[in-house]
C-alpha positions as CSV (number, residue, x, y, z in Angstrom):
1,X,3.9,-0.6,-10.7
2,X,3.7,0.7,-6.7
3,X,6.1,0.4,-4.4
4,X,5.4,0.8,-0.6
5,X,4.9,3.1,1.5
6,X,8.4,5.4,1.8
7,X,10.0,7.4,4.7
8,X,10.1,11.2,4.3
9,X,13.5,13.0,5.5
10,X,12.8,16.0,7.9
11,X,14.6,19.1,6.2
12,X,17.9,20.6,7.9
13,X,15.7,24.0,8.8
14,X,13.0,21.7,10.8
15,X,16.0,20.3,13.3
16,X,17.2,23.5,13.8
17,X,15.1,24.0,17.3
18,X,12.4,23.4,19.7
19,X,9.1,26.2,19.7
20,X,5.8,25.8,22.3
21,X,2.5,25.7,20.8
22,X,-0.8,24.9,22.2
23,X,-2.1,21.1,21.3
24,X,-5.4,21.9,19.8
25,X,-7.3,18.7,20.9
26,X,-5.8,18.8,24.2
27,X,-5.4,22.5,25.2
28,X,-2.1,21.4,26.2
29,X,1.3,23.6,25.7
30,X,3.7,21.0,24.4
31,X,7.6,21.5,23.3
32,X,7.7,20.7,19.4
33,X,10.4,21.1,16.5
34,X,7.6,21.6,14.4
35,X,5.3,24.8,14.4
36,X,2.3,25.1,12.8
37,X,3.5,26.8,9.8
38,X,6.3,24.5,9.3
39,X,4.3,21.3,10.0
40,X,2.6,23.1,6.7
41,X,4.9,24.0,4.7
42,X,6.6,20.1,5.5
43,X,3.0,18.6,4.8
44,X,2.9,20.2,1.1
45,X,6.3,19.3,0.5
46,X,5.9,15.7,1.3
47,X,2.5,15.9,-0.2
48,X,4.3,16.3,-3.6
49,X,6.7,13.0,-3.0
50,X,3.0,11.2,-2.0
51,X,1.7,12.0,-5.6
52,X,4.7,10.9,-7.5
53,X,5.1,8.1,-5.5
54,X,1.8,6.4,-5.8
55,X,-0.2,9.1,-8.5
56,X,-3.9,10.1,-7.8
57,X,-6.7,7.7,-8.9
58,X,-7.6,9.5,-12.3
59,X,-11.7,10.1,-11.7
60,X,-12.9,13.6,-11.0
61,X,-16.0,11.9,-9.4
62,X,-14.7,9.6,-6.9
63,X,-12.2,12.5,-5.4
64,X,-15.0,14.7,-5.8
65,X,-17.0,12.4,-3.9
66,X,-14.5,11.9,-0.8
67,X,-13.1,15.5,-0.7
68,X,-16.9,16.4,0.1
69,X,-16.8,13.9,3.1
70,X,-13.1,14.8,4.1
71,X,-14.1,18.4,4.2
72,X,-17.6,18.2,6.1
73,X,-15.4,16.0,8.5
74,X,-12.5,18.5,8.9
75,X,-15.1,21.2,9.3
76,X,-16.3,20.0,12.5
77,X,-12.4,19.0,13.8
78,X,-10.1,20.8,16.2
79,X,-8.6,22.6,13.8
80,X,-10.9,23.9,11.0
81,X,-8.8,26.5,9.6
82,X,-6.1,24.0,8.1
83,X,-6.5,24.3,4.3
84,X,-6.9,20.6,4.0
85,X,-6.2,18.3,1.3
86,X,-8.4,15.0,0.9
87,X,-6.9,12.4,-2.2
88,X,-7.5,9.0,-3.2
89,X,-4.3,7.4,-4.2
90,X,-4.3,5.0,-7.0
91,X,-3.5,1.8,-5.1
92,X,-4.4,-1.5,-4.7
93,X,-3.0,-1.2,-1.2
94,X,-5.5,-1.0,1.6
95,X,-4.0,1.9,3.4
96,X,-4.7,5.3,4.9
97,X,-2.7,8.1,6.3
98,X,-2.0,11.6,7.0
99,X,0.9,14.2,6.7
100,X,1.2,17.4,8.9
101,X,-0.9,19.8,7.6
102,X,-3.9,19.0,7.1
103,X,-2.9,16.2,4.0
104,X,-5.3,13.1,4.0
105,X,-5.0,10.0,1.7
106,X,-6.9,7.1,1.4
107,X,-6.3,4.4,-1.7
108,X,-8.7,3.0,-3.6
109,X,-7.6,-0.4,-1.9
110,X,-9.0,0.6,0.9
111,X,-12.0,1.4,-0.5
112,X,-13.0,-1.7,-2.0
113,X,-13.2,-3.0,1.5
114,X,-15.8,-0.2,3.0
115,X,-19.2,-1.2,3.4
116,X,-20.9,2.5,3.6
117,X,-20.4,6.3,3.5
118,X,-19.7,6.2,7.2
119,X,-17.5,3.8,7.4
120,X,-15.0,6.0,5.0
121,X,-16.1,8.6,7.1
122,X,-14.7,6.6,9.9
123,X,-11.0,6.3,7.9
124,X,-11.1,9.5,7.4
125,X,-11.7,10.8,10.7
126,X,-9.0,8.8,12.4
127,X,-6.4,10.2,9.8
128,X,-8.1,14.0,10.5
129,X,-7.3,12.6,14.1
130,X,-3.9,12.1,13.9
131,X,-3.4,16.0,12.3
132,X,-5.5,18.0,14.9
133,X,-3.7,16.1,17.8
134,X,-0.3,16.8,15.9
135,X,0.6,13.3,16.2
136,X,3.2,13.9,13.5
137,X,5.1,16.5,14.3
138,X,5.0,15.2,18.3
139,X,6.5,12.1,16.6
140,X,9.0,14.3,14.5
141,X,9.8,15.9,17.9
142,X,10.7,12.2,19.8
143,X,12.8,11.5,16.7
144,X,15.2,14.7,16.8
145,X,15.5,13.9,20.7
146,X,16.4,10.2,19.5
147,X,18.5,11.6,16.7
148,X,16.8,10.2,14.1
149,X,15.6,12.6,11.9
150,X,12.7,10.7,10.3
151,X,9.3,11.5,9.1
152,X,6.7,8.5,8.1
153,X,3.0,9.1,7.4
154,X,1.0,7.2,8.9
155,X,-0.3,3.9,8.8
156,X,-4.2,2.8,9.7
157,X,-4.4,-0.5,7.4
158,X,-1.3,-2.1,5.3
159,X,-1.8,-5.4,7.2
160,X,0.5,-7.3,5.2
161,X,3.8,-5.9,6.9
162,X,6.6,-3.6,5.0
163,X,9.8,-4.4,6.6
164,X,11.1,-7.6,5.0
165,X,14.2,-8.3,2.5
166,X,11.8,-8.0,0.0
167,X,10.9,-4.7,0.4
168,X,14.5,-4.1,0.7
169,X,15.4,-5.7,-2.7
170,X,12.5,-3.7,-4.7
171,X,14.6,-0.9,-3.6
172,X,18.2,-1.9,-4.1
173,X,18.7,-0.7,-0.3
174,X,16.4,-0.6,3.0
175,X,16.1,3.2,2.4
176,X,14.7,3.6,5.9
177,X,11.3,2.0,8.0
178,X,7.9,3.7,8.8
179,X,7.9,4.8,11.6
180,X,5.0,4.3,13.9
181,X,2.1,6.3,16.2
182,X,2.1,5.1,20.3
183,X,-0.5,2.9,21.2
184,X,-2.1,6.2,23.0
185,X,-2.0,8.1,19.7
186,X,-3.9,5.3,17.7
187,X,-6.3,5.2,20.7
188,X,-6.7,8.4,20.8
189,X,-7.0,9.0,16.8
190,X,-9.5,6.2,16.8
191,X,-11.5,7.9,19.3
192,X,-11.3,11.7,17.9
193,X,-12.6,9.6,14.7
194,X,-15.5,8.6,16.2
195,X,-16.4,12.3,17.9
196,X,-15.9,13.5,14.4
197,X,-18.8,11.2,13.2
198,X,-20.9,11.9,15.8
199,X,-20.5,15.6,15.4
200,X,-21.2,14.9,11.3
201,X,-24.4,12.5,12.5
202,X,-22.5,9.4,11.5
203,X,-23.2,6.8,14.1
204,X,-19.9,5.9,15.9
205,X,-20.2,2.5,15.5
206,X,-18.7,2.7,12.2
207,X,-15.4,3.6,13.6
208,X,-15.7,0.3,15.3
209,X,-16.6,-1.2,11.4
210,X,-13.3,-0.2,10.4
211,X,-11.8,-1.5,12.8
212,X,-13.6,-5.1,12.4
213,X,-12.2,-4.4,8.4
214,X,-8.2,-4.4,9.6
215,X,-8.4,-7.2,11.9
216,X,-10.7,-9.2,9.3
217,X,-7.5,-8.3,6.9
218,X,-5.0,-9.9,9.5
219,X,-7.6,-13.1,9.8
220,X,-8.1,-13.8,6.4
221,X,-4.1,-13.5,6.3
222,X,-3.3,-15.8,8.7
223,X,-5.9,-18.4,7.3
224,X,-4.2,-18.1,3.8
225,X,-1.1,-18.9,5.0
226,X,-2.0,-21.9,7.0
227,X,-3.8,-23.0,3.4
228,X,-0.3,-22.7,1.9
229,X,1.6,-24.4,4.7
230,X,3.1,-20.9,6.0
231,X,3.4,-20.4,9.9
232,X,1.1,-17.4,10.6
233,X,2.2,-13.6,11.2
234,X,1.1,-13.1,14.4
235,X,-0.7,-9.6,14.2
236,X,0.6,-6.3,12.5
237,X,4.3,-6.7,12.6
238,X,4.5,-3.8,9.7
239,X,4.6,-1.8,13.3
240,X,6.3,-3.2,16.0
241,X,4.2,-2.0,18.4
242,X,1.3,-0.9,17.1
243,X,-1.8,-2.1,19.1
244,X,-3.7,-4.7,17.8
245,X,-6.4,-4.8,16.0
246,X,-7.8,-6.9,18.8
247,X,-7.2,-4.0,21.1
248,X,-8.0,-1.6,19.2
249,X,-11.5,-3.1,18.4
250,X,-11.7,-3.7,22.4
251,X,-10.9,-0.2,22.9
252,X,-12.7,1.4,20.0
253,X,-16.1,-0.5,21.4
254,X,-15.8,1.3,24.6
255,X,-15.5,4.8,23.2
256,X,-18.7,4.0,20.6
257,X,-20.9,2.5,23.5
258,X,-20.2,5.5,25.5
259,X,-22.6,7.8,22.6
260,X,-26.2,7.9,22.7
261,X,-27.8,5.8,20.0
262,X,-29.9,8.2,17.8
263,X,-32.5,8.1,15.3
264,X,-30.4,10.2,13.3
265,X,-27.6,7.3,12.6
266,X,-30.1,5.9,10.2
267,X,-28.3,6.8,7.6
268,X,-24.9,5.4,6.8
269,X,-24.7,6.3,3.1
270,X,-24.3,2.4,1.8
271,X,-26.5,3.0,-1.6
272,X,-24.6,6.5,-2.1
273,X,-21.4,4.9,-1.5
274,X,-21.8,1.5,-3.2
275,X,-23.0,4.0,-6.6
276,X,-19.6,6.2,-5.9
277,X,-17.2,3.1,-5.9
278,X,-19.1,0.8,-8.9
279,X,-16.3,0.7,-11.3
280,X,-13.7,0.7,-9.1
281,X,-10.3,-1.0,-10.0
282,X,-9.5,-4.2,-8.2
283,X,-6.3,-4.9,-7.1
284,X,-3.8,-3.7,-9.5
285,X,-4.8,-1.7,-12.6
286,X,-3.6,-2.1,-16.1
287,X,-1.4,0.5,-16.0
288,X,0.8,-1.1,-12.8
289,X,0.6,-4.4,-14.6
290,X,-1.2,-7.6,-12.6
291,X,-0.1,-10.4,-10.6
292,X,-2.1,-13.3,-11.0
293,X,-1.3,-16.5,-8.6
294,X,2.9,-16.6,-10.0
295,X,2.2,-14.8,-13.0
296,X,2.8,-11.4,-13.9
297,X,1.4,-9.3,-16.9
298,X,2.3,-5.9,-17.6
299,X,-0.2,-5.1,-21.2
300,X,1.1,-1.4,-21.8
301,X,4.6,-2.8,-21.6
302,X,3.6,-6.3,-23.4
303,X,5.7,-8.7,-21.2
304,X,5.0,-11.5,-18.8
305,X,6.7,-13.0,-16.2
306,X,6.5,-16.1,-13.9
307,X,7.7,-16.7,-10.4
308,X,9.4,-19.8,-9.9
309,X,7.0,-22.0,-7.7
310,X,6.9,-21.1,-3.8
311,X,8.6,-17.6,-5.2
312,X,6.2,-14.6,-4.9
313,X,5.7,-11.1,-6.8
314,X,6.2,-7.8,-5.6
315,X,4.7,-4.9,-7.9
316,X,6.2,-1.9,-7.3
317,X,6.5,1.8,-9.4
318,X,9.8,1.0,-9.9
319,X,10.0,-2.8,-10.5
320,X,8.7,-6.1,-11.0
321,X,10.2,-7.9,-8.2
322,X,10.4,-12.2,-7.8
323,X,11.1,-12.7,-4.3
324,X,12.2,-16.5,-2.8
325,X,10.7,-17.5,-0.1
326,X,13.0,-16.9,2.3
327,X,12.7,-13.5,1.4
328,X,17.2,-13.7,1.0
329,X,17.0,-13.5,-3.1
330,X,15.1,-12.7,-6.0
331,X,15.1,-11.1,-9.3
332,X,14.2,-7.5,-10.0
333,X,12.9,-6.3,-13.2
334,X,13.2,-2.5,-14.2
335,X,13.0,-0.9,-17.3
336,X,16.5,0.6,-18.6
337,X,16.3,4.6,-18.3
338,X,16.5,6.2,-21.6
339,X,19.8,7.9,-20.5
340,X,22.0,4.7,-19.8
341,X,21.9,4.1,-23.8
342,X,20.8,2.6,-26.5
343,X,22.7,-1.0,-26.6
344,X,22.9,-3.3,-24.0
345,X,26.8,-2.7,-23.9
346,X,26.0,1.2,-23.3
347,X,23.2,-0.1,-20.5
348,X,25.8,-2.6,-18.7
349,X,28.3,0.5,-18.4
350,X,25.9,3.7,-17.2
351,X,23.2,1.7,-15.4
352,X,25.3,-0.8,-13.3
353,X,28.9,0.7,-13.4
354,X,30.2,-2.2,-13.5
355,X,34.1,-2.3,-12.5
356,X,35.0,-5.2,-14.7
357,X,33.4,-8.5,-15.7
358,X,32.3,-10.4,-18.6
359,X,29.1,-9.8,-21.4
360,X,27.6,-12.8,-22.6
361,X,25.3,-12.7,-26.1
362,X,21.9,-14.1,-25.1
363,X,18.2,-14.9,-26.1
364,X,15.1,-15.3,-23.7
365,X,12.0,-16.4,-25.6
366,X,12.9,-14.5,-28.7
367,X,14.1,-11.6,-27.3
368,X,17.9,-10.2,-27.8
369,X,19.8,-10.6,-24.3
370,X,23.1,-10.0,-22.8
371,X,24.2,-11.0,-20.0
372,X,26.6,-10.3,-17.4
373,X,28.6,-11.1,-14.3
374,X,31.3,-8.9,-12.7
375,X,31.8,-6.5,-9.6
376,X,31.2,-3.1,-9.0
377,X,31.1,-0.7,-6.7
378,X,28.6,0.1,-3.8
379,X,28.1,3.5,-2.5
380,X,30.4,2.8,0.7
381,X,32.9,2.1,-2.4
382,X,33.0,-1.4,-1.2
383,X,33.3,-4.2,-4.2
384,X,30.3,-6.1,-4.6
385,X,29.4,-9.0,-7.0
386,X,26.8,-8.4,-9.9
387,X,24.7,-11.1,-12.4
388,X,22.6,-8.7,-14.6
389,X,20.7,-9.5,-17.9
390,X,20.0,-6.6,-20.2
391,X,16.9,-7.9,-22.5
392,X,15.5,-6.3,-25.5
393,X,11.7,-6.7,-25.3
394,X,8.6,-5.4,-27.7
395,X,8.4,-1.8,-28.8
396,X,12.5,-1.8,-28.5
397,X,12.0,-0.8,-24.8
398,X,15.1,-2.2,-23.1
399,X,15.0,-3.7,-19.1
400,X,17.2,-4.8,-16.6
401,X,17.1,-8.4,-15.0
402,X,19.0,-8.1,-11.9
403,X,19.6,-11.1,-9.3
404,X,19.4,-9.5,-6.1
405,X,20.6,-11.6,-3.1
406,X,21.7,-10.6,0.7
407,X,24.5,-12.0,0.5
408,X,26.6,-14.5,-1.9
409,X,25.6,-17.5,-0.4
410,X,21.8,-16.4,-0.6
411,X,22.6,-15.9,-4.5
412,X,24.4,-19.1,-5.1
413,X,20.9,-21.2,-2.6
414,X,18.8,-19.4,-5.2
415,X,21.3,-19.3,-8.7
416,X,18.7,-22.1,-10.2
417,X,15.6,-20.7,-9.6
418,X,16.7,-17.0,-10.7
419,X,17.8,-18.5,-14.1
420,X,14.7,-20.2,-14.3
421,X,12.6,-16.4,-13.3
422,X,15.0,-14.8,-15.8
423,X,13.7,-17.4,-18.6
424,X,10.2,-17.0,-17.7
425,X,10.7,-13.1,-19.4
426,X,8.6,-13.2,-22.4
427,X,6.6,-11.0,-24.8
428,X,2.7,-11.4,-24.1
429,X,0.8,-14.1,-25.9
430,X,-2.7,-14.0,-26.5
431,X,-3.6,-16.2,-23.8
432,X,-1.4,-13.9,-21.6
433,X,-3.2,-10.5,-22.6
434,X,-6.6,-12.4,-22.3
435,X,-5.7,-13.1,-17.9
436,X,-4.0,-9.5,-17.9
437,X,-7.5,-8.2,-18.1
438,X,-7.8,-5.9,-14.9
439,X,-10.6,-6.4,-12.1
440,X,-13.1,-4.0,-11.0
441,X,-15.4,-3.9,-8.2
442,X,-19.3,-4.1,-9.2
443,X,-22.4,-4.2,-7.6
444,X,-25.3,-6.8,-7.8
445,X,-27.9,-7.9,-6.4
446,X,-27.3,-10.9,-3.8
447,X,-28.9,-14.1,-5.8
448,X,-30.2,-17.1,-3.1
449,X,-27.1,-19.3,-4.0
450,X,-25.5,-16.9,-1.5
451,X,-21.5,-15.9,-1.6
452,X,-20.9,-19.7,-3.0
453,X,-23.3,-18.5,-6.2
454,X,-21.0,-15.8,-6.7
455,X,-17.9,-16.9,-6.4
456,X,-18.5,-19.5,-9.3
457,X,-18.8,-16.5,-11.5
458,X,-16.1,-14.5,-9.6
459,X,-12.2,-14.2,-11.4
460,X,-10.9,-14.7,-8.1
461,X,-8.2,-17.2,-8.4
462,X,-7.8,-18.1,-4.0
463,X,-10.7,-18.8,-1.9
464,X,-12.9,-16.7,-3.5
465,X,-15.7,-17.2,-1.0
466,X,-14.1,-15.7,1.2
467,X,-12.7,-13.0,-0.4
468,X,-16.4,-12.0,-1.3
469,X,-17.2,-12.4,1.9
470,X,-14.8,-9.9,3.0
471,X,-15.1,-7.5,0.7
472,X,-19.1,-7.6,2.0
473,X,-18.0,-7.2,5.4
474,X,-19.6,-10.8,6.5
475,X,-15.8,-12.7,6.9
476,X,-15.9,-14.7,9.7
477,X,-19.5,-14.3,10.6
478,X,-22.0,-11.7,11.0
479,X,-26.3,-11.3,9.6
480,X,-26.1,-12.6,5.4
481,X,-27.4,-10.1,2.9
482,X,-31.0,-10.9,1.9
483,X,-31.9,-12.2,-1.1
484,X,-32.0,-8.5,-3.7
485,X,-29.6,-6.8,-1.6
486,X,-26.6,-5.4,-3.5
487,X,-23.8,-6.9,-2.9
488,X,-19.9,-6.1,-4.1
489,X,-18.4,-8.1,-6.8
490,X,-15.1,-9.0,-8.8
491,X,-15.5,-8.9,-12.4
């Protein structure tokens, strides 16, 4: 289980006062509650709440493998001397970012999607962009003026947007939003990315590759909702005002066109990279449990799940979450910590606190259940109503059903359909553990039936033409692979 991506408090110590340091990128003096060597020491603090939150992408290799092009990059950057810190997360998300510091992260989501060495490159050099032009802490500095004491990482892909009630539900409480870079500070990250190729012998074009990536993400978004009768998002609204993708690609086309074009481009690493990422998890791994279409499995745990129809899933590292689609209700699953008891009676009392109610003896699919409906108190001390089931499931381990609603009349629009998401809580049959099976990326050779060849074979379950396509980098157009040529697959 994942959960997104979180916002990081600035420390008590870090609001105490304003310093002058010289921007490194821009030679610039510019006023700053963040100093180098605290814009460190908050980088490896945060770096710490990164790992826990989404845990490194076990294989020595592959973080071999991108360190060595994170630290080639940050070699020829603005600001060499950082001890910097290059880690692939393990995440189906496509996402990249950067603390202060020197701390760069890219998830292997986002790495199914690159077509070449230099195109990670180009990732990675926008994120080494937004450190070396202290984008963070200048954005740490406009928040203590605004009073609001927040510190995001940032953002370069997640185009699938943050800020809804479902977010909010996986996490009991909208803890907070990421915050986001100026249009200037993407622009200019974007274009620092590309100097950082150039100066590495990448060809900057690839920065403009990436960018082709996000708004090929926002495209085949759009076109997926249409399929399922859903009005469009119209561009990133994870970031209010972020650029677009359109404007950034605009932009980023400018800065590219403005390099020579040199024999020594050539090489854009595709075979090395294709070889480093063969294997590569899919989507969601084993260990988070996998969605497929309204169906959740979760092997190590041995349960299953289905979303009521038009309902979606949210996988997070704390909870399974069923989310209506009005995004007002939906159930969250969690797993009972060890320390709220062994019965369900001993769970009802340390894990929700209830102030009174009622238990009701239950059974879902086999499995011992209780259930229960009563008030308790919120952290403003503020009664608030709570429907709970406490359910026994395989290997004794004990979880939490919770309905989760904005407010009551949310709950009572979507009573029917959370019964029926609570009932849908099962052990894993075999034909369950047989589509829990987790995807990985492969490569082949491209056969002359083309994307439509492949995607008979593929274990795609929507449009997976396209998805191949856009893993390839060939969505919406663009010269088709020749006939040999490898290719990335789902298996």
């Amino acid at each position: 289980m994942r959960s997104l991506l979180f916002p990081l408090l600035l420390t008590a110590a870090l609001l105490a006062g304003c310093a002058t340091v010289v921007n490194p990128v821009t030679g610039k003096e510019e006023r700053t509650v963040m100093d180098v060597k605290t814009e460190i020491a908050e980088g490896r603090k945060a770096h710490q709440a990164v790992i826990a939150e989404y845990g490194i992408y076990p294989d020595a290799r592959l973080q071999t493998y991108v360190k060595g092009i994170g630290q080639k990059l940050a070699a020829q950057s603005h600001r060499s001397e950082l001890e910097w810190t290059f880690t692939v997360l393990d995440s189906p998300e496509i996402n990249a970012f950067a603390l202060p510091g020197g701390y760069v992260y890219v998830t292997r989501g986002i790495m199914a999607y690159m077509e070449s060495e230099a195109d990670l490159a180009g990732v990675i050099g926008h994120e080494i962009g937004h450190v070396t032009a202290r984008h963070g802490a200048q954005r740490a500095t406009r928040q203590q003026t605004a009073g609001l004491g927040v510190l995001a990482a940032s953002v370069l892909g997640a185009v699938f947007g943050v800020g809804d009630v479902a977010s909010q539900l996986s996490q009991g409480v909208a803890a907070g939003y990421v915050a986001n870079y100026s249009r200037d500070q993407e622009l200019q990250a974007d274009k620092l990315g590309a100097e950082y190729l150039v100066r590495n012998d990448y060809d900057p074009q690839n920065m403009v590759d990436v960018i082709n990536v996000l708004r090929n993400q926002e495209r085949f978004a759009a076109e997926q909702a249409r399929a399922e009768g859903k009005t469009p998002k119209q561009g990133p609204d994870w970031l209010a005002s972020h650029p677009s993708n359109e404007q950034r690609l605009e932009d980023i086309e400018q800065i590219a066109a403005g390099y020579d074009r040199k024999a020594k481009y050539v090489d854009d690493g595709r075979a090395r990279y294709l070889k480093a990422i063969d294997g590569l998890p899919f989507g969601e791994s084993r260990e988070q449990g996998v969605t497929r279409g309204r169906n959740f499995y979760h092997e190590p745990l041995g349960i299953a799940l289905t979303a009521p129809q038009g309902w979606r899933i949210q996988n997070s590292q704390d909870a399974i979450t069923l989310i209506n689609s009005a995004g007002d209700a939906g159930l969250i699953v969690q797993l009972a910590p060890t320390k709220a008891g062994n019965t369900h009676e001993e769970i009802i009392k340390n894990a929700l606190k209830p102030t009174q109610g009622r238990v009701e003896k239950d059974d879902i699919n086999g499995l011992p259940a209780t259930h229960f409906v009563g008030t308790r108190r919120n952290p403003q001390g503020q009664a608030q109503n709570v429907v709970a089931t406490v359910v026994t499931g395989p290997e004794r381990n004990n979880f939490v059903l919770l309905h989760a609603a904005r407010d009551a009349a949310a709950r009572q629009r979507a009573a029917a359909a959370l019964r029926e998401a609570e009932n849908s809580f099962r052990p894993l049959t075999a034909a369950d553990r047989k589509a829990a099976a987790p995807w990985s990326l492969r490569t082949v050779a491209f056969p002359r039936g083309g994307f439509a060849e492949l995607a008979r074979r593929s274990p795609l379950m929507t449009n997976p033409e396209q998805q191949l396509k856009l893993i390839n980098g060939v969505y919406g157009g663009g010269p088709q692979p020749e006939p040999g040529q490898p290719v990335k697959v789902i298996q």
